[in-house]
MARDRENFI-761030 format. One line per field, with one value per residue (C-alpha): chain; residue in three letters; residue number from 0; y, x, z. Coordinates in nm, 4 decimals, always signed. Layout:
N
ch c(A;...)
aa c(ALA;...)
i c(NUM;...)
c2 c(Y;...)
c1 c(X;...)
c3 c(Z;...)
end
This chain:
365
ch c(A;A;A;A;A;A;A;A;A;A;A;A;A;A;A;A;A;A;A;A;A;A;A;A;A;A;A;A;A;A;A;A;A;A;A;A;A;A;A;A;A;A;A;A;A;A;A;A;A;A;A;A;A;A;A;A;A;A;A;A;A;A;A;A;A;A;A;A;A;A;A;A;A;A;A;A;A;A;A;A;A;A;A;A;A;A;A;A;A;A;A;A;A;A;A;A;A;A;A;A;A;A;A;A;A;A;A;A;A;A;A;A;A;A;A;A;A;A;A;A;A;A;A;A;A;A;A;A;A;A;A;A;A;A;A;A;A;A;A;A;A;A;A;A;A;A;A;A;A;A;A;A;A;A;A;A;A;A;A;A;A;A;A;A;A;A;A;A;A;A;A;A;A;A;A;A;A;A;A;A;A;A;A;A;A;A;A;A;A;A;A;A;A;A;A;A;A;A;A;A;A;A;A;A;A;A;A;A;A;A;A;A;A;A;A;A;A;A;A;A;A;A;A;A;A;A;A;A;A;A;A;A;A;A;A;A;A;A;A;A;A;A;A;A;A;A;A;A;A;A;A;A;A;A;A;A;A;A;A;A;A;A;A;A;A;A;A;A;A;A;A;A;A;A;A;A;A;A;A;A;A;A;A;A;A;A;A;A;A;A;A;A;A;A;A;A;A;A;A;A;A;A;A;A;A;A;A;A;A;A;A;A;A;A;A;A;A;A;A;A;A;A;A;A;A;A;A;A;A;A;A;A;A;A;A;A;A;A;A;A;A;A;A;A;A;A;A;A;A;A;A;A;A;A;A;A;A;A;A;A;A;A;A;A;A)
aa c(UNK;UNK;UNK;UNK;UNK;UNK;UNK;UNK;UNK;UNK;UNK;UNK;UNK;UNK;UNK;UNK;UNK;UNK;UNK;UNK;UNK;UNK;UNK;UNK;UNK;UNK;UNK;UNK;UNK;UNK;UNK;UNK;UNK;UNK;UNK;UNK;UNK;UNK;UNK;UNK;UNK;UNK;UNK;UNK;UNK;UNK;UNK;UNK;UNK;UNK;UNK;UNK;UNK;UNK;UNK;UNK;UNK;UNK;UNK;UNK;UNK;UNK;UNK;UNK;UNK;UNK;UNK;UNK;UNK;UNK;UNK;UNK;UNK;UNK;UNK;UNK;UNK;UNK;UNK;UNK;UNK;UNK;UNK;UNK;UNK;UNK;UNK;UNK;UNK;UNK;UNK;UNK;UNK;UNK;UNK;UNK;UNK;UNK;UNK;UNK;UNK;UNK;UNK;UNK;UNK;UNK;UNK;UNK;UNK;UNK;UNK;UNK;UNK;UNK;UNK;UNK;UNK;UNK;UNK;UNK;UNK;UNK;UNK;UNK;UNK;UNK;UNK;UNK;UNK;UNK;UNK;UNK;UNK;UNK;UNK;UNK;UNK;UNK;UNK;UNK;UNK;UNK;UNK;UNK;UNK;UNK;UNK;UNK;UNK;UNK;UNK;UNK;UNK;UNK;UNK;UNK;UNK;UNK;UNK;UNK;UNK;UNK;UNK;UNK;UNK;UNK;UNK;UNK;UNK;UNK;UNK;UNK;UNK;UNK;UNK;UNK;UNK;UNK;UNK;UNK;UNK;UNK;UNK;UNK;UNK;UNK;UNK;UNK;UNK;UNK;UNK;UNK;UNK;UNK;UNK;UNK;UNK;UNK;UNK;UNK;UNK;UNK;UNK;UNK;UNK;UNK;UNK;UNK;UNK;UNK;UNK;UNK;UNK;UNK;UNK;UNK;UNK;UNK;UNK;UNK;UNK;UNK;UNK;UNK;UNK;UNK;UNK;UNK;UNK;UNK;UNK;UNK;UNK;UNK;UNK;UNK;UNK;UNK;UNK;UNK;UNK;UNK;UNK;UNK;UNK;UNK;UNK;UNK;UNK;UNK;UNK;UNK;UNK;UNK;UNK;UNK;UNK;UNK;UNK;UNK;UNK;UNK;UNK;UNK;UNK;UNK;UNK;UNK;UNK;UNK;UNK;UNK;UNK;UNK;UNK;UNK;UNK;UNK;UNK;UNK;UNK;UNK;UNK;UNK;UNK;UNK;UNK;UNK;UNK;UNK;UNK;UNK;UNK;UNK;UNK;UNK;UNK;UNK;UNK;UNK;UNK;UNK;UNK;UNK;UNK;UNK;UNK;UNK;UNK;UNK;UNK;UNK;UNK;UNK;UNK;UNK;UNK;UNK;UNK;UNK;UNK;UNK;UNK;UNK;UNK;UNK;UNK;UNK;UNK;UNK;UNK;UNK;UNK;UNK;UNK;UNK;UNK;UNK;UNK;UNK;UNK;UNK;UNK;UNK;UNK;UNK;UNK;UNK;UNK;UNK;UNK;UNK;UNK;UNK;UNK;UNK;UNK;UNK;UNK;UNK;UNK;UNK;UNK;UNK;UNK)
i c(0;1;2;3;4;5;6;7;8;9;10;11;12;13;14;15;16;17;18;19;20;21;22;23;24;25;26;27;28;29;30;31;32;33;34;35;36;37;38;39;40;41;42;43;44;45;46;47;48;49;50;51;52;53;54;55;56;57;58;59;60;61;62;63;64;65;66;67;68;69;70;71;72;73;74;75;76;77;78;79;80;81;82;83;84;85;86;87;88;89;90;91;92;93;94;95;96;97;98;99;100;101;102;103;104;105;106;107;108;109;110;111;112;113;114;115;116;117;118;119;120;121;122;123;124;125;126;127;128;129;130;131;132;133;134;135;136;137;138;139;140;141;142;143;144;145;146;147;148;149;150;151;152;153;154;155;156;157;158;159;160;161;162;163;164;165;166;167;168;169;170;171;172;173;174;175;176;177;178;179;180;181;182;183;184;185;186;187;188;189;190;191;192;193;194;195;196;197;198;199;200;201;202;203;204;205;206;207;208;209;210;211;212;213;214;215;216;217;218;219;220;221;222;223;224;225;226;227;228;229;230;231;232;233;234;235;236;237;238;239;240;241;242;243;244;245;246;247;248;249;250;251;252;253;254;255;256;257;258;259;260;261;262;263;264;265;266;267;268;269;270;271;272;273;274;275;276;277;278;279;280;281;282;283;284;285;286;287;288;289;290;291;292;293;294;295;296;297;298;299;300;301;302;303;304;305;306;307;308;309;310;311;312;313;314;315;316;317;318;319;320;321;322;323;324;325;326;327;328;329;330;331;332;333;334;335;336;337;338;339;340;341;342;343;344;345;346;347;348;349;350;351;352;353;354;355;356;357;358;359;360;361;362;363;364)
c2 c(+9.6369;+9.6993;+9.6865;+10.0808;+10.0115;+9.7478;+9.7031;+9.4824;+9.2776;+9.5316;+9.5696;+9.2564;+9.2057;+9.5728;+9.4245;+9.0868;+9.2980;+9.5213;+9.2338;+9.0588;+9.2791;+9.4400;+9.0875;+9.0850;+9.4357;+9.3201;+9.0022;+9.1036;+9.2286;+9.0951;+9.0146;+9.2957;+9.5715;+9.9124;+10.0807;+9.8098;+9.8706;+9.8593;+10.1993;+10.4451;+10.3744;+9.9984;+9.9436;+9.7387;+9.3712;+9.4370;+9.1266;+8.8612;+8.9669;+8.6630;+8.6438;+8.4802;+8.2605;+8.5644;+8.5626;+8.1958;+8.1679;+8.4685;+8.2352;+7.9400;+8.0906;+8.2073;+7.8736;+7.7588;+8.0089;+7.9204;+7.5341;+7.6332;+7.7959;+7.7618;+7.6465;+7.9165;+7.9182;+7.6111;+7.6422;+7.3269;+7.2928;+7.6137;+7.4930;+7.1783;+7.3523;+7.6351;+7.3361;+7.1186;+7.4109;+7.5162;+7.1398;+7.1462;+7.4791;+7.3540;+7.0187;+7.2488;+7.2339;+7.6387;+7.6451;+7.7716;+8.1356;+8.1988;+8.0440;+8.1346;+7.9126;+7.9150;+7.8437;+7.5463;+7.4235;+7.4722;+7.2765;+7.0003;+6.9052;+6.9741;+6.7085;+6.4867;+6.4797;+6.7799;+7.0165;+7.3620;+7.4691;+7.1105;+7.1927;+7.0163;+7.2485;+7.5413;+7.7619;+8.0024;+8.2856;+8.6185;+8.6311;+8.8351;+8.5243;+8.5324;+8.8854;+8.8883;+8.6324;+8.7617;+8.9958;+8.6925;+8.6748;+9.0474;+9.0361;+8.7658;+8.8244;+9.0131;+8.7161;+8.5318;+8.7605;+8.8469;+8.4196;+8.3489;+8.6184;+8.5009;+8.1159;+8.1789;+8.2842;+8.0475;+7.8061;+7.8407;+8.1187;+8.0917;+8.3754;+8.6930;+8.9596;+8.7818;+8.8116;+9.0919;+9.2618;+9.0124;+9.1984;+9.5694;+9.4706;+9.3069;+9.5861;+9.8463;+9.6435;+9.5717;+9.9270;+10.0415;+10.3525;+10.5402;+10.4677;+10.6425;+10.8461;+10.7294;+10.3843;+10.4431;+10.6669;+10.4218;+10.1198;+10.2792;+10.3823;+10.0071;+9.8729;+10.1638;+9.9903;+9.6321;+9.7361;+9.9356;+9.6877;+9.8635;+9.7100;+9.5189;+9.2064;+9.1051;+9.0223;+8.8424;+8.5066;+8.3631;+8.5021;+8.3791;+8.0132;+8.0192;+8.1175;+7.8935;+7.5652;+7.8502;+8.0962;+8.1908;+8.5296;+8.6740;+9.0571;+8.9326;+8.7440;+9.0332;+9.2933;+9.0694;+9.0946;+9.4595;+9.5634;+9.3267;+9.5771;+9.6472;+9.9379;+10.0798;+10.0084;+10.1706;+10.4849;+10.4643;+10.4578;+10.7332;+10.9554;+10.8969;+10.9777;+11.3603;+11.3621;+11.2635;+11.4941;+11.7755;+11.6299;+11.5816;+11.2061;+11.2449;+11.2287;+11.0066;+10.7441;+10.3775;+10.3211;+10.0856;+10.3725;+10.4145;+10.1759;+9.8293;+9.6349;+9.3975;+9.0481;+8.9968;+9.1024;+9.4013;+9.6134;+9.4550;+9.5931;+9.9100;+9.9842;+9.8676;+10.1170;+10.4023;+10.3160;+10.3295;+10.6017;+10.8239;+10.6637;+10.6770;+11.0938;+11.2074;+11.3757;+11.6475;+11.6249;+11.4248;+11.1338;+11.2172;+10.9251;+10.7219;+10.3416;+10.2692;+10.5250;+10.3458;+10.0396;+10.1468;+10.2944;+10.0112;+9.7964;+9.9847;+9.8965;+9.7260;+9.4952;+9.2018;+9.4215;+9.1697;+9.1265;+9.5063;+9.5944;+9.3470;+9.4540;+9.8288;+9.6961;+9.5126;+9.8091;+10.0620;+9.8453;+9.7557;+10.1345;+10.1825;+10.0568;+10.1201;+9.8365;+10.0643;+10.1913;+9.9605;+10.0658;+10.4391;+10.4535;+10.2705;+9.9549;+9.6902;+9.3931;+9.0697;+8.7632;+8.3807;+8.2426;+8.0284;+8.2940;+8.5467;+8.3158;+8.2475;+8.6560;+8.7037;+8.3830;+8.4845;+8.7820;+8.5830;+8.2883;+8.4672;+8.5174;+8.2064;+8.3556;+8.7156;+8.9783;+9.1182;+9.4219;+9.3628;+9.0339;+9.1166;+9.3556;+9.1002;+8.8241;+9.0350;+9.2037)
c1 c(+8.5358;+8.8963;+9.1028;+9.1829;+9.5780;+9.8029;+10.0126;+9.8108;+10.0834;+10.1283;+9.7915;+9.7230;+9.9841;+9.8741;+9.5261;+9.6623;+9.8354;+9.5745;+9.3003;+9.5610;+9.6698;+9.3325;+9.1968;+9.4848;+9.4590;+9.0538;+9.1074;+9.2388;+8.8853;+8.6565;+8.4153;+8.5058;+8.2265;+8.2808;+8.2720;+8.5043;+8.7780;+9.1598;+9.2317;+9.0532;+9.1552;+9.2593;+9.6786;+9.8072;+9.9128;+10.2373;+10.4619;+10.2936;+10.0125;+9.8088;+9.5255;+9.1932;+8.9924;+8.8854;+9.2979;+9.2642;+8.9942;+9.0872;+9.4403;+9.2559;+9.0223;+9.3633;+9.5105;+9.1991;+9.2436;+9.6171;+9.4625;+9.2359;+9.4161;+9.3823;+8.9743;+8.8535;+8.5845;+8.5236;+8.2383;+8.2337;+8.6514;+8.6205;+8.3433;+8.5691;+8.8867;+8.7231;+8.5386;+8.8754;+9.0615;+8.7898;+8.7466;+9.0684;+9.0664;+8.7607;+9.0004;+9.3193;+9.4757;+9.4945;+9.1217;+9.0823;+8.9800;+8.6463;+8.5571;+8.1693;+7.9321;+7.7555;+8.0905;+8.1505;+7.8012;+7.7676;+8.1244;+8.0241;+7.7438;+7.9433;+8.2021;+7.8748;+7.8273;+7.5771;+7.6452;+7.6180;+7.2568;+7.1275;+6.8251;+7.0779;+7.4324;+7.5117;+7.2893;+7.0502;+7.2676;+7.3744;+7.6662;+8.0157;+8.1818;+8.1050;+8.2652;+8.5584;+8.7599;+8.6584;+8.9909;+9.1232;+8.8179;+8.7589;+9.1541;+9.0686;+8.9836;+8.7302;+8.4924;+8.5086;+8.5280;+8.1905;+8.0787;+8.3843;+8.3042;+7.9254;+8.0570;+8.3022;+8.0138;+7.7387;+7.9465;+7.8946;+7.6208;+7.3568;+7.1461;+7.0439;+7.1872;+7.5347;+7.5606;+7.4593;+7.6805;+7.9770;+7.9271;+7.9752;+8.2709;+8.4510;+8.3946;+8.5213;+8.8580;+8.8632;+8.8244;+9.0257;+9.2489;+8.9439;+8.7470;+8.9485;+8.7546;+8.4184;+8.4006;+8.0085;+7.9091;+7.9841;+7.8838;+7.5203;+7.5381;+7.6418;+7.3146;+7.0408;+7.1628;+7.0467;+6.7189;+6.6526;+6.7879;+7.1074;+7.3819;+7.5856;+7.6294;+7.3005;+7.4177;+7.6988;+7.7235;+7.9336;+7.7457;+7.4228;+7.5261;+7.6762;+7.3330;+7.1089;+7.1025;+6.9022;+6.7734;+6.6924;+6.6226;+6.9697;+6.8274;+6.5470;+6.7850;+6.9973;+6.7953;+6.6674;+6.9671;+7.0023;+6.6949;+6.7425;+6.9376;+7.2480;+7.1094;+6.9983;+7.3126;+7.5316;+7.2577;+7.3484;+7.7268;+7.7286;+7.4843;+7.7303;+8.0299;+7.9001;+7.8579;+8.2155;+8.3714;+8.2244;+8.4030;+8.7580;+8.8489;+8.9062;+8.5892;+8.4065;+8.3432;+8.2372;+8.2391;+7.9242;+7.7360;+7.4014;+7.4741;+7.5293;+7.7827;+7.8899;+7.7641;+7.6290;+7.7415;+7.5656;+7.6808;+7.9932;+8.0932;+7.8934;+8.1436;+8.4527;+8.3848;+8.3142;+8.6834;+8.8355;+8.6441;+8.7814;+9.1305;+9.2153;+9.2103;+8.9287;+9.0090;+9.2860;+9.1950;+9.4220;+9.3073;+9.1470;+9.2875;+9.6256;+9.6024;+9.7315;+9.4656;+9.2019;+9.2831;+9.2590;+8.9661;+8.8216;+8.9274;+8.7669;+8.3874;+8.1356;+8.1043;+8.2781;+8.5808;+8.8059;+8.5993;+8.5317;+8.8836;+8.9845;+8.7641;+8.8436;+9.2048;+9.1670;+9.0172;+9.2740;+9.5112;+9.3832;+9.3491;+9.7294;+10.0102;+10.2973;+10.4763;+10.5905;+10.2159;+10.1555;+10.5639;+10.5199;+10.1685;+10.3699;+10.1472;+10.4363;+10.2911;+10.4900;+10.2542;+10.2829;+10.5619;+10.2726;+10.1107;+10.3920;+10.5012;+10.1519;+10.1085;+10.4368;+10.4089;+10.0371;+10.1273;+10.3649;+10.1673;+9.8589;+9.9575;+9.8304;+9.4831;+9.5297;+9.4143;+9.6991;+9.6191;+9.9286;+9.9199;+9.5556;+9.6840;+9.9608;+9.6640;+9.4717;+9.7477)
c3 c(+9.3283;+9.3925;+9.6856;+9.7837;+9.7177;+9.5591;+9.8507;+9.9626;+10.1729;+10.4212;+10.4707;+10.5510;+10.7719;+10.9744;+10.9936;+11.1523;+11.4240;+11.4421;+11.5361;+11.7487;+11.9781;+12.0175;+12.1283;+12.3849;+12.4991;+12.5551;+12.6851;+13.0036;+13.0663;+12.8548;+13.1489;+13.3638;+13.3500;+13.2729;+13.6845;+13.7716;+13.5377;+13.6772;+13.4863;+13.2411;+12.9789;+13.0466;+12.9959;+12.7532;+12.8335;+13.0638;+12.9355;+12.7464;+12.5318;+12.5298;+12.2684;+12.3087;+12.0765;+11.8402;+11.6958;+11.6974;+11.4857;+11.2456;+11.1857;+11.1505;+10.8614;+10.7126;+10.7074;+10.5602;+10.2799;+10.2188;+10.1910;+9.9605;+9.7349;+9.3671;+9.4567;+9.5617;+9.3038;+9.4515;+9.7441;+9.8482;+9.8810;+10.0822;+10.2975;+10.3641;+10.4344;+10.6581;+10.8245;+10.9014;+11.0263;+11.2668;+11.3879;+11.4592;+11.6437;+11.8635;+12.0109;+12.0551;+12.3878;+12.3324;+12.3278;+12.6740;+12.6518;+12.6919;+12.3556;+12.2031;+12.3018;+11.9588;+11.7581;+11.9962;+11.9363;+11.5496;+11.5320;+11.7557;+11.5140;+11.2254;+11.3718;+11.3903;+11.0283;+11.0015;+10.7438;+10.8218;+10.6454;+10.7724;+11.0111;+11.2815;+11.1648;+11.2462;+11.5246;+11.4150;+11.6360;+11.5109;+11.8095;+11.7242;+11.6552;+11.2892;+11.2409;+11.4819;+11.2927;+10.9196;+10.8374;+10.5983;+10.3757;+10.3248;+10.1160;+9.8920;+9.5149;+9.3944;+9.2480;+9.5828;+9.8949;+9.9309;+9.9072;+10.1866;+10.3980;+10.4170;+10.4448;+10.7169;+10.8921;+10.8233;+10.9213;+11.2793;+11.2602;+11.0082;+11.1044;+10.8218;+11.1372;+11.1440;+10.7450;+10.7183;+10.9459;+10.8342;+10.4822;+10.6359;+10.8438;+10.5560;+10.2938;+10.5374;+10.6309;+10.2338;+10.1248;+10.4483;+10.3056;+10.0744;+10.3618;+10.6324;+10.8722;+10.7106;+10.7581;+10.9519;+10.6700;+10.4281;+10.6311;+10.6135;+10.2734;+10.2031;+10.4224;+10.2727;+9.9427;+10.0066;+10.1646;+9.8063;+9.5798;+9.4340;+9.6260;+9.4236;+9.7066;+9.5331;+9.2003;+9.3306;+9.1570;+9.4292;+9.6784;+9.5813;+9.5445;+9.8850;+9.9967;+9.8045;+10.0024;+10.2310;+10.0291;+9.6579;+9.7640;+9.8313;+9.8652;+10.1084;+10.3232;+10.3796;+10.3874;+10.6866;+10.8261;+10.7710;+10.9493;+11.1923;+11.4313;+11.1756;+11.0392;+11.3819;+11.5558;+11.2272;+11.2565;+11.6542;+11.6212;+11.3481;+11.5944;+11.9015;+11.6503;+11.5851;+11.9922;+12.0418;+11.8234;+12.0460;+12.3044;+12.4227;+12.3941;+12.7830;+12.8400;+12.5911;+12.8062;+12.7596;+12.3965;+12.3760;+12.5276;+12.3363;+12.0354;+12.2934;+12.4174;+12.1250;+12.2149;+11.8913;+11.5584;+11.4438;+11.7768;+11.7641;+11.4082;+11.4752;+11.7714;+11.6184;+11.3425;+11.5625;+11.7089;+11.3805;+11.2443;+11.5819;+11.4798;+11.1130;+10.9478;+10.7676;+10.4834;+10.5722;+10.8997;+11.1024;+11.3402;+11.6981;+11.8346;+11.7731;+11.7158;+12.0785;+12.2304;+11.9766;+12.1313;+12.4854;+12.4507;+12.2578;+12.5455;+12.8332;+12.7701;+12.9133;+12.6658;+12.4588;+12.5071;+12.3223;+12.0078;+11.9683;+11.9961;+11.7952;+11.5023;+11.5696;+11.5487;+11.2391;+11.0344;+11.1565;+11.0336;+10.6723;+10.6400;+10.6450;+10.3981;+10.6267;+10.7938;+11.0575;+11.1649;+11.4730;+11.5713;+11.4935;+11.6896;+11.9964;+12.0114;+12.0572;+12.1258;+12.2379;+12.1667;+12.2887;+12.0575;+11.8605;+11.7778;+11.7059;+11.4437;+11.3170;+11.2818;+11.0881;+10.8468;+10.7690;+10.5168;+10.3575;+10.3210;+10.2362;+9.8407;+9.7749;+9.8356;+9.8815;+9.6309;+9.4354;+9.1881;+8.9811;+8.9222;+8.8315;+8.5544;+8.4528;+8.3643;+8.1683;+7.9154)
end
């Protein structure tokens, strides 16, 4: 399967932005519920847009990527280098935003000497924190992203619900541009086909080995995972997206609003896509929302407001090739220094690991 477009790069980088300044945008009321918001929809960050531990993470499974390079056939190099950089993430003085409780614990026993499919690793939890910070893995070659994007999340949540939806998320930010408009439709289409045996994640070599110190039965595992509340939250979001477009955006409301509110991972991706869906066109038919509406809306829920915004933000953005797209759709955000340097080195760095389609067609003349 082939990324949608070649220019990669940009992508990358507009998915990066995307995920960051959604998290800020979120942040600012990621506990605040939805009656009690300070505007409708919420404003963006008025100076500094400070991100939460959902960018940190994302940059930290990046720089794990860049370390990895050249080994990324290599599960247990990968393991090790998305294991460091997360260790060190959990002991960074930064690490004072509301980070997961589950990610915390899973790392704490990793730092123990636990590996992460040891009865003892990582927690049996199927919380957002496995999908928020996935963006990296779903641009990495073709052989490998489906194994990384599972791994990044077993890491800290070994649970079938948080694969399975960890799978969606990253095919629709892979496939972002031929998936504009449609990313529920296909996100269903993509679960239906594991629960009847014709996806292709299940003959995935590289997938299948990352699962096997836990399962032999890859299609079981995620079809688990599937019809453990992905499917029903997908069918949920798709049903509340033919609602909305009956509507005037004025007046859709709380996002989570009949599919949930985004603490785990299935109704976190579930939203996020029903954000970008209402934000990227369909067909000839341009977008109902622009990416800074997208993101206020996203914002103003009564859920994990920073998470689902930051996902929604992270698939608008892999579904455009433009480096001006965040400029031209007026979402300027000015981040911490740290992490403003972090965000522009990332696209740059990420060749070492990052899909490239004509490099691809260079190897095999």
């Amino acid at each position: 399967m082939l990324l949608a477009t070649t220019r990669s790069a940009e992508r990358y980088a507009n998915s990066l932005i995307g995920l960051a300044a959604g998290d800020a945008w979120g942040y600012q009321v990621e506990f605040t519920k939805y009656d009690k918001m300070p505007a409708y929809p919420v404003a963006p960050p008025p100076q500094i847009w400070r991100v939460s531990d959902d960018t940190q993470m994302t940059l930290a499974l990046h720089d794990a990527l860049v370390d990895a390079a050249g080994q990324l056939d290599n599960i247990a190099a990968v393991t090790a280098a998305i294991t460091e950089r997360f260790l060190q993430w959990q002991t960074d003085p930064d690490n004072n935003r509301a980070p997961g409780t589950t990610c915390m614990t899973s790392l704490t026993r990793l730092r123990g000497g636990a590996r992460w499919f040891d009865t003892d690793g990582a927690v049996e939890s199927a919380g957002c924190g496995a999908v928020m910070r996935l963006a990296p893995a779903a641009f990495c070659p073709d052989e490998v992203w489906l194994g990384i994007t599972a791994l990044q999340a077993l890491v800290t949540h070994k649970h079938p619900r948080a694969l399975a939806a960890a799978l969606v998320l990253a095919e629709a930010i892979r496939l972002g541009p031929s998936l504009s408009g449609r990313f529920l439709e296909h996100s269903v289409s993509a679960a239906m086909a594991v629960l009847t045996g014709e996806s292709p994640w299940l003959d995935d070599e590289y997938l299948a080995a990352v699962l096997s110190p836990i399962t032999s039965d890859v299609q079981g595992y995620l079809a688990a995972g599937v019809e453990d509340g992905n499917l029903d939250a997908l069918l949920d979001a798709y049903g509340i997206k033919r609602e909305l477009d009956e509507l005037d955006p004025a007046d859709w409301g709380d996002p989570c609003m009949g599919i949930g509110e985004g603490w785990e991972s299935a109704t976190a991706v579930a939203v996020g896509l029903l954000v970008a869906d209402m934000a990227t066109p369909r067909w000839t038919a341009p977008a109902l929302l622009t990416g800074h509406e997208a993101l206020g809306w996203a914002s103003t829920s009564n859920g994990d407001s920073d998470s689902i915004a930051c996902i929604a933000g992270a698939v608008i953005g892999a579904a455009h090739d433009d480096p001006e797209f965040w400029i031209q759709a007026k979402v300027l955000p000015r981040f911490e220094d740290r992490y403003n340097l972090a965000l522009r080195k990332a696209p740059i760095d990420s060749v070492a690991f990052r899909y490239n389609a004509a490099d691809a067609a260079a190897a095999a003349d």
